[in-house]
N, C-alpha and C positions, 0 to 999 in steps of 0.2 A: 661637123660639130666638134668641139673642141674638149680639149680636157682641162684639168687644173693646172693653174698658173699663180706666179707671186703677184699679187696685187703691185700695181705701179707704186714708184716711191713717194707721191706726192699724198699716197693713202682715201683720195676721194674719185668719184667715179669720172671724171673726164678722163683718165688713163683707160679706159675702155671702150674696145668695140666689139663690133658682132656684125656677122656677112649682115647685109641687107636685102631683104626677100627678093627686090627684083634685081639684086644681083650688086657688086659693089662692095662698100663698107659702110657699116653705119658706126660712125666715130663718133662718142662721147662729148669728146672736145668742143665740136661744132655746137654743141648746147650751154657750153660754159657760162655761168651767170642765171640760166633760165633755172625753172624750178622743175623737176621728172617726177613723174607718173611713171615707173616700169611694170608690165603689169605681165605675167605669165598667161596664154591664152589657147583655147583650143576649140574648134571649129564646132564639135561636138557634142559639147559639155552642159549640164542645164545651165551652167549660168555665163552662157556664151551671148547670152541677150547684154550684157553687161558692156559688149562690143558699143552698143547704140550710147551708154552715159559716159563710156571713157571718150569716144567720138565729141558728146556734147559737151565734155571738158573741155578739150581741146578745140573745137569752134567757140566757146563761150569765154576762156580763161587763156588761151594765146597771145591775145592783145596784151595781158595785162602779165606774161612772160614765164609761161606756164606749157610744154612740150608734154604728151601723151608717147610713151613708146609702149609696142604692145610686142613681144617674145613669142612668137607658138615653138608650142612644145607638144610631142609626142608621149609624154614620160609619164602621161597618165593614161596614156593608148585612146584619146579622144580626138585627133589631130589628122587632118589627111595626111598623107606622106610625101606630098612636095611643096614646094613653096608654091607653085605656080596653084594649085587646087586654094591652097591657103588663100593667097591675094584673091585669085577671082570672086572667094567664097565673102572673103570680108568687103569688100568692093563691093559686090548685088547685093548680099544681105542687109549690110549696115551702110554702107559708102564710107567706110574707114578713108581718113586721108589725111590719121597720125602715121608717125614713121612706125616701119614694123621692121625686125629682124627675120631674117630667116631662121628655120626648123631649130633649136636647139633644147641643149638640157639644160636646165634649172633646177636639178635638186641630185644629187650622189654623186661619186666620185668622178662623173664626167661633166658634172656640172660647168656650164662656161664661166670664167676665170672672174664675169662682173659677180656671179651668182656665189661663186666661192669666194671670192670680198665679201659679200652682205653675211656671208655664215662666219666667215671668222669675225668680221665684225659687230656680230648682233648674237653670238653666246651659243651657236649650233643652227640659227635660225636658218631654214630653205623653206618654200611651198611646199602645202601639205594637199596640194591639189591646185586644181584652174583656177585664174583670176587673183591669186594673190599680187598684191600690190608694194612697191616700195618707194616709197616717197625719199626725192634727194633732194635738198636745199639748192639753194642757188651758189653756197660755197661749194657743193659737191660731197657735200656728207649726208650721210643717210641719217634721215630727219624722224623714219618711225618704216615699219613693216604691218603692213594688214591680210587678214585673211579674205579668202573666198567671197563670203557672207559681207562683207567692208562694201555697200553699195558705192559708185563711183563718186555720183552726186547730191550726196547728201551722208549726213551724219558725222562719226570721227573722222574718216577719211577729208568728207569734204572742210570739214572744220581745221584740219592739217595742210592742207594745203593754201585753205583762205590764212593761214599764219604764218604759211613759208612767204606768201607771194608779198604778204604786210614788211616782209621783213626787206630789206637794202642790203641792195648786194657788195 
């Protein structure tokens, strides 16, 4: 897990990555133009059911250039402690087959370096627990942040997202 870092000089999220669960990098860049779903995530959490409508986002709204990434984090002590528990767990449970990052923080001074982007750029904002959501445009700017309670599909969230996807990249 990483610490803080200068956000890339281009100021939007394709300058970041984060290990990838089953090992590797999961590089930002590779999404350039889509529209992101990052969401904070924990195995254990009550509203780790939320695994199942970010999943359905991403089967239902990929065609149309829309990536789901899901972060587990420990930083709210709901998390198994490896990647490997993490995968297998969202794999039987939901059949996750958005991309996911490995283990990391999301919120205080060890926060990884995409997570301290979105707080300098959103006025102090980080997760104030699981399933927080941050939606990034198709240019790579961060287009809104939602909380926990933010159901995946349906409501503001989904109404933010059906306005990034309208938009041309």
């Amino acid at each position: 897990m990483t610490g803080l870092a200068a956000a890339p000089a281009s100021q939007d999220a394709w300058g970041f990555t984060f290990p990838a669960i089953e090992g590797g990098t999961l590089d930002f860049a590779s999404f350039r133009g889509r529209v992101l779903v990052v969401a904070n995530t924990a195995s254990f959490c009550g509203y780790t059911y939320q695994c199942e409508g970010l999943e359905a986002l991403q089967r239902d709204l990929s065609p149309r250039g829309l990536t789901v990434i899901g972060i587990p984090s420990q930083d709210f002590n709901q998390e198994s402690g490896s990647n490997e528990a993490v995968k297998k767990f969202c794999d039987l449970t939901y059949g996750v087959e958005f991309p996911m990052a490995g283990l990391s923080h999301v919120r205080g001074p060890d926060a990884a370096p995409f997570y301290a982007w979105v707080r300098s750029e959103r006025g102090g904002w980080q997760p104030d627990w699981n399933f927080n959501k941050v939606l990034i445009g198709r240019d790579g700017r961060i287009k809104g942040t939602f909380r926990s309670g933010d159901e995946p599909g349906r409501g503001k969230l989904r109404d933010a997202i059906e306005a990034e996807l309208a938009r041309v990249a």
